[in-house]
C-alpha positions in Angstrom: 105.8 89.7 98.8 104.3 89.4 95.5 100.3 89.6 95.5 97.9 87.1 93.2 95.8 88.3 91.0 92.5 89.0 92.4 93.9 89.2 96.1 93.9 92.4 98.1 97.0 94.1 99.3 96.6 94.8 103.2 98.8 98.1 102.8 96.2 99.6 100.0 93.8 101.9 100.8 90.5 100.6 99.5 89.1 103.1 96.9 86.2 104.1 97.8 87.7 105.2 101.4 90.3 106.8 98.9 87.7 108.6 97.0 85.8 110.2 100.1 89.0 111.4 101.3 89.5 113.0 98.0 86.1 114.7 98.2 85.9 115.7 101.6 89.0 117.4 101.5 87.9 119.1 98.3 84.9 120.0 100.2 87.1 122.0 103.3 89.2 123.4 100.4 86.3 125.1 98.6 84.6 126.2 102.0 88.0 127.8 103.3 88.5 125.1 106.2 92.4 124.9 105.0 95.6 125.7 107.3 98.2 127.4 106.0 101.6 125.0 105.2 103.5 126.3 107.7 101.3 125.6 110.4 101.1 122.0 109.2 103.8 120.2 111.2 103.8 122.3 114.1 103.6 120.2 117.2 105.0 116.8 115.4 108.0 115.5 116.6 109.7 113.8 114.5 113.4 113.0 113.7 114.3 114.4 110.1 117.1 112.0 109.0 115.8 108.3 107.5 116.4 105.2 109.6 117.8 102.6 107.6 
């Protein structure tokens, strides 16, 4: 699906939204409100291999 100049793409994140989410998780960074990366995914179940 090719997009015309000037029209927005329903699957893009507008920027400003993009931009807050940038700060705010700058903002728990530098306060110390992280998780560790192992303790991201726990709880998810998800299937590992691609579906094609």
């Amino acid at each position: 699906m090719m997009i015309e100049e000037g029209e927005e793409d329903p699957d893009e994140t507008p920027t400003e939204i993009a931009i807050e989410g940038i700060r705010q998780g700058l903002r728990e960074a530098l306060t110390g409100q992280i998780m560790p990366f192992s303790q991201m995914w726990e709880g998810i179940d998800a299937e590992l291999s691609p579906k094609f």
